[in-house]
Each structure stands twice: as C-alpha cells, then as structure tokens.
C-alpha positions as CSV (number, residue, x, y, z in Angstrom):
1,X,-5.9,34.8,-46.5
2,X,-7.5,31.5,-46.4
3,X,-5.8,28.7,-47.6
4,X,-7.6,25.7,-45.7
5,X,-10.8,25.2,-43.9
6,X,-12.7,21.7,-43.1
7,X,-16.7,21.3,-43.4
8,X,-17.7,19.2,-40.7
9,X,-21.5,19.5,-39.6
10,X,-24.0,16.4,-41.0
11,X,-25.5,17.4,-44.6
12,X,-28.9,18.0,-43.6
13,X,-28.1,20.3,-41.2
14,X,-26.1,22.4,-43.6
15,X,-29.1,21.4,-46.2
16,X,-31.4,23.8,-43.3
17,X,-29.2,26.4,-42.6
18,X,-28.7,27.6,-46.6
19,X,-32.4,26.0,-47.5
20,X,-31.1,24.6,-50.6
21,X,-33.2,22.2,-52.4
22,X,-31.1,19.6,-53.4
23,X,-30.1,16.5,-50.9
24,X,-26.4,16.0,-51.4
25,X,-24.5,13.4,-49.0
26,X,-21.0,14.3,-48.5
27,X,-18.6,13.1,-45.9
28,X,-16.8,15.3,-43.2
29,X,-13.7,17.3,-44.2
30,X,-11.4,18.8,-42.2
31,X,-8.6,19.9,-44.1
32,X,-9.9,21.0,-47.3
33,X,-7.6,22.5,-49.6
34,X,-6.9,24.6,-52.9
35,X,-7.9,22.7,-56.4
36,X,-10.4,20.2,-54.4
37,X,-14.0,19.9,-55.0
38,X,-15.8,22.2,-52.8
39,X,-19.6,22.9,-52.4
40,X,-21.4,26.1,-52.7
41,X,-24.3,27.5,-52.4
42,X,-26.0,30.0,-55.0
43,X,-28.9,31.4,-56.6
44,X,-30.4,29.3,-59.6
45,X,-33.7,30.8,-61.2
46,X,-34.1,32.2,-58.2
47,X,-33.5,29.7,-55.4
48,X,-31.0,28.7,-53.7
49,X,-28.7,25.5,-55.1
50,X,-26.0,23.2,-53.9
51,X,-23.1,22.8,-56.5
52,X,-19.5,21.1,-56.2
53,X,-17.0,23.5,-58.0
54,X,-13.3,23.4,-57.7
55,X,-11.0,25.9,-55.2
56,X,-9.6,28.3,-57.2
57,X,-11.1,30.9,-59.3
58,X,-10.3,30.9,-62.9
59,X,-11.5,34.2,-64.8
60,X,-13.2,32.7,-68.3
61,X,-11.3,35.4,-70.4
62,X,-8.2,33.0,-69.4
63,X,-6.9,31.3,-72.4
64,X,-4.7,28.9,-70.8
65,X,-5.3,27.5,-67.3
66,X,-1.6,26.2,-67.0
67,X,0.0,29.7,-67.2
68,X,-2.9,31.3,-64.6
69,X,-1.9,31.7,-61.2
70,X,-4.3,29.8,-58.7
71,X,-6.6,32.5,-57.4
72,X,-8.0,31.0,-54.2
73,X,-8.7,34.4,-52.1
74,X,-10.6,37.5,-53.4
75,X,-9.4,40.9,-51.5
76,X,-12.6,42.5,-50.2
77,X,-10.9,45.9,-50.8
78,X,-10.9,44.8,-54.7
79,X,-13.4,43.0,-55.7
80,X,-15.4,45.6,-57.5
81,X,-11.9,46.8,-59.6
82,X,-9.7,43.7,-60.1
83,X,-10.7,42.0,-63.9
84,X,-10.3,38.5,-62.3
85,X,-13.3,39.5,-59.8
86,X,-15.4,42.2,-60.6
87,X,-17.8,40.3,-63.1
88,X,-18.3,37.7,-60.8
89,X,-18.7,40.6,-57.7
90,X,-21.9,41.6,-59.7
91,X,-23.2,38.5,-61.0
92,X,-22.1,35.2,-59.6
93,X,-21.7,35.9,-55.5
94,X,-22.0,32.7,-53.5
95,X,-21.3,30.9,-50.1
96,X,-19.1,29.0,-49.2
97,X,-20.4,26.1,-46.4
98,X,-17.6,25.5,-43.3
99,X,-17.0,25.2,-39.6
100,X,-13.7,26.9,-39.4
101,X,-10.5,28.0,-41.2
102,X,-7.1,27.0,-40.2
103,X,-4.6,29.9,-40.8
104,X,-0.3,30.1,-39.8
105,X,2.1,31.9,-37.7
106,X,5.3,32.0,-37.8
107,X,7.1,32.6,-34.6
108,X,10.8,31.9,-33.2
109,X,11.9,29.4,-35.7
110,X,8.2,27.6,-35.6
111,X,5.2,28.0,-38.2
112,X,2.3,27.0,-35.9
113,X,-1.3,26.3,-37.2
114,X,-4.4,27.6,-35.6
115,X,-7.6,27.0,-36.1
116,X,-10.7,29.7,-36.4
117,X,-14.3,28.5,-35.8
118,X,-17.8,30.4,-34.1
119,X,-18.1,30.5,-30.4
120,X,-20.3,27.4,-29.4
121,X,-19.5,25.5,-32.3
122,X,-21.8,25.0,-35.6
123,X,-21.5,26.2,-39.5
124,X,-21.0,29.0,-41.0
125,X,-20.9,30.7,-44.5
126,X,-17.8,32.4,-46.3
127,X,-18.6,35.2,-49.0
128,X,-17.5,33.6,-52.3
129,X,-17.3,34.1,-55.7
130,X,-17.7,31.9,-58.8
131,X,-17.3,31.4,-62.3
132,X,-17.5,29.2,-64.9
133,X,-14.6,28.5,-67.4
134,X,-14.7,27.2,-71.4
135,X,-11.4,25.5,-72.4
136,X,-11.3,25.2,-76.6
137,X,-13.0,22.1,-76.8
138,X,-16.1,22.9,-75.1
139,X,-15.2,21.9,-71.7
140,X,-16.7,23.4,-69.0
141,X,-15.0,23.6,-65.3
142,X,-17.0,25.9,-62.2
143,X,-14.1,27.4,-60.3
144,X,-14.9,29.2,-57.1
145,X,-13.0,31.6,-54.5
146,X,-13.4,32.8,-51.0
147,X,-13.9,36.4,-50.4
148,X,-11.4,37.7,-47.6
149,X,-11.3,40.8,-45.0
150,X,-9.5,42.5,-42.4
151,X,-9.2,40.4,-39.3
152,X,-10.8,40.8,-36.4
153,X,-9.1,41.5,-33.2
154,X,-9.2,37.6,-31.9
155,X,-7.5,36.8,-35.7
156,X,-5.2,39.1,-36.2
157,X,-2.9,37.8,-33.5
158,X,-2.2,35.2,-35.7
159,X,-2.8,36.5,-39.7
160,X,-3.8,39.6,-40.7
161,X,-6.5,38.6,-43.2
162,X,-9.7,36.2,-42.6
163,X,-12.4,35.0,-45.1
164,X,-15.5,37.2,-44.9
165,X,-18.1,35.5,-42.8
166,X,-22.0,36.6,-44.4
167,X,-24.2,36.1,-41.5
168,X,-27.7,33.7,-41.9
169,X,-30.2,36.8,-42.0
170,X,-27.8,38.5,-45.1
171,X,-27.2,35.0,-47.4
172,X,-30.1,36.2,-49.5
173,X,-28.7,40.0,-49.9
174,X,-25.3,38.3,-51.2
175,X,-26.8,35.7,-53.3
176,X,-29.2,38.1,-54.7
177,X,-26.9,39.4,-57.4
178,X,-30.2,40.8,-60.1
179,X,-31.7,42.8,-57.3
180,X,-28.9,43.6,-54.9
181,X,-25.6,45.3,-56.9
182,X,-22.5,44.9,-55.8
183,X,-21.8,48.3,-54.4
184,X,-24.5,47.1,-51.8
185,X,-23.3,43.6,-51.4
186,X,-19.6,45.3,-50.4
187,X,-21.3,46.4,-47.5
188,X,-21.0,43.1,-45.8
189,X,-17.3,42.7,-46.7
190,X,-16.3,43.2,-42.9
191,X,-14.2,41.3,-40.0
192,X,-16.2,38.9,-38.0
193,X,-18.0,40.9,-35.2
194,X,-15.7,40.7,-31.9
195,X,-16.2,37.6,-29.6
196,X,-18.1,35.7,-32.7
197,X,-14.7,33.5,-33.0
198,X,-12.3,31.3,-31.3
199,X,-9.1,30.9,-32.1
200,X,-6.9,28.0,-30.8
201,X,-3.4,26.4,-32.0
202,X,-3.7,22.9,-33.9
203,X,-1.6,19.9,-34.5
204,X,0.9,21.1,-37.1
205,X,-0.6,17.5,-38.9
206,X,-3.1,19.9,-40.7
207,X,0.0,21.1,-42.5
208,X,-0.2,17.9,-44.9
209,X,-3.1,17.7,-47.3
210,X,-3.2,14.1,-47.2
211,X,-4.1,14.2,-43.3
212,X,-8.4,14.6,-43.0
213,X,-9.3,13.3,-39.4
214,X,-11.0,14.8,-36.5
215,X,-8.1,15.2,-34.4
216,X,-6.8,18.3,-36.1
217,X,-9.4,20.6,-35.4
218,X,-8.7,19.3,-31.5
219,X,-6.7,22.1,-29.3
220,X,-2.6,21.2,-29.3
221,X,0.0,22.0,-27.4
222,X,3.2,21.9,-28.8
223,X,5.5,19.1,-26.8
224,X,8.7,19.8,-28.3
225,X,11.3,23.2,-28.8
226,X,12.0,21.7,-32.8
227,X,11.4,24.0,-35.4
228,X,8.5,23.1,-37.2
229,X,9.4,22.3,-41.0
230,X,8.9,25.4,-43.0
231,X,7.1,25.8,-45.6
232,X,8.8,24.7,-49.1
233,X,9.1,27.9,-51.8
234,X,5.2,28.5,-53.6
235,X,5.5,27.7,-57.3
236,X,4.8,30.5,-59.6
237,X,1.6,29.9,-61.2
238,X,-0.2,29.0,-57.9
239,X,-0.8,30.7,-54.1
240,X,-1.7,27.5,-52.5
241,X,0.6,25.2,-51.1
242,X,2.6,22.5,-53.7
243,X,1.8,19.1,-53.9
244,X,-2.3,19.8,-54.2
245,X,-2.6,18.3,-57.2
246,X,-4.6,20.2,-60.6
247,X,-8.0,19.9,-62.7
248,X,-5.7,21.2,-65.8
C-alpha cells in the first residue's frame, strides 16, 4: 500500500514535467498523509490540469461519508471489477505528483520506516484515480486515490505492495481516458522497473503526521535496541492511520 508520501521538488519544475497550464505555488511536503489536500494532475477539455482534491477516494453512489471506509489505495489487480473503482478506471484516471513514498516493516519487536524515491533523485508520478462526490445539499468534495502494484524486487524487502509509478512518455496514455480504455491503460499497472528505486530506512519521526521537515526523508540509523511504539488499532471506517483528522 501507500499510506504516505512527501512532494518536495519546486512547483515550476513539477509545472514542466506534467505541462499543466495552471501556476500553483505550494510549499514542500514531506509527510503527506490520508484526508489532506493533495494535487493532481488530469485531463480537462483536453489538456492537462492541476487540481487540489482530498486523499481518499469516495465512490459518489455513497450516501453517507461517515459510514464509508477511507479508500486511499486502489489494487491494480481490481480496478476494472471493484464498484468503488471501475468508473473512475474508465473515466477519471489521474496522477498523482511526488518524490517518494515512505512504507513500514515490522521486524523483532521494531516497526521501522523506509523511504522509496528514483535513483538520482527528482519527481515522479503515481497512477491515481478520482472522483467527485454530491452530499444532499449540493456540496461537492473531489476525492482521489493512488493506484498500487506488486513490488519490485528493491520494495518488497520491506512491503509487499508499492503505488504504480506511470512513467513521463505514458502520462498522456493514462490521462487519456475518451481515447485510451481502461483495458489498455491496465497495461501500465506494473512494479517499478528494477534499479529505478532506492530504498533506505528513515527516522521513525515520519511516523507522526504532525512532523513535515526535511530531515525525514534523510537516511537513519537506528541508535537504540527499544521497540519502536507500535502502531495503535485502525478504526473501522478508515485504512489510514488515526488521528488524521476528516473533510466529513
């Protein structure tokens, strides 16, 4: 899965790698988490636009928000059957702008964090999908998630699932969604090529929402035997970790 990632390269820079036209100035992120305003890139009459949607997908047949689990990750393997997904698999595909994704491992006693990013450094784009949710009054809220995969050999020592990384020279064939179906577009749901990523443990500080700083995308090395502190139980309704706050 994919449960945090940070966005970290300078906005025009991101602005020339999806060739959006809009001009949004946003800060740095490096812990970005479930329920938080995200961008995304996606077609709009035909060109490619910049939009700020929230980090968890909610399905507009839902009738109430409150009593739908928090759908953050999209399995590549069922995109094209699941209710929540498959409408949005053929007509609302996106991108999702990042540097890297952090991802878990527990091991002896200790949940470690690691943190996934391209050889070399520089941005990169997760398959997503979005939609766009009506509550009774009208309202309008764009919900997103983040397509994920097998992972690739360099991941799967740590987790066995990674977000679905659409390389530059394909963003149009998954954006495309009137002239490319999604049987097509599935052909890009696949691990990272071998040797694209780096994986690396983190400062277990990435664990709290509330930290956002450079420092936790920097390489750690634990100085201490202590247990970690585990993760506390997932509530019902949501896959993300508690304490994230809510839109609803």
């Amino acid at each position: 899965m994919c449960g945090r990632y940070c966005i970290t390269t300078a906005p025009e820079a991101i602005r020339r790698l999806f060739r959006y036209r809009e001009q949004p100035n946003f800060p740095p992120r490096y812990n970005v988490a479930p329920t938080q305003p995200v961008p995304i890139v996606r077609l709009t009459d035909g060109e490619r636009s910049f939009a700020l949607v929230r980090w968890g997908l909610l399905p507009p047949w839902v009738k109430d928000p409150k009593a739908f689990s928090l759908v953050i990750n999209a399995r590549a393997e069922s995109v094209n059957d699941k209710p929540a997904f498959r409408n949005a698999m053929r007509r609302r595909r996106c991108l999702f702008p990042a540097d890297g994704f952090y991802e878990w491992k527990v091991e002896g006693g200790r949940r470690r964090a690691f943190h996934a990013r391209p050889v070399g450094g520089g941005p990169l784009a997760f398959a997503g999908l979005w939609e766009t949710w009506t509550g009774p009054n009208g309202e309008e809220v764009e919900t997103a998630a983040i397509v994920t995969t097998q992972a690739n050999r360099a991941m799967a020592q740590v987790h066995h699932r990674a977000p679905v990384i659409v390389p530059p020279d394909a963003f149009d064939l998954w954006l495309d969604c009137r002239n490319v179906d999604e049987h097509t577009a599935t052909a890009l749901l696949g691990p990272a090529p071998e040797g694209s990523m780096e994986v690396y443990e983190v400062s277990p500080a990435v664990n709290k929402v509330a930290n956002d700083a450079p420092e936790l995308v920097e390489p750690y090395t634990p100085t201490t035997e202590a247990p970690l502190e585990q993760p506390k139980p997932k509530a019902k309704r949501q896959q993300a970790d508690p304490g994230q706050g809510s839109l609803f």
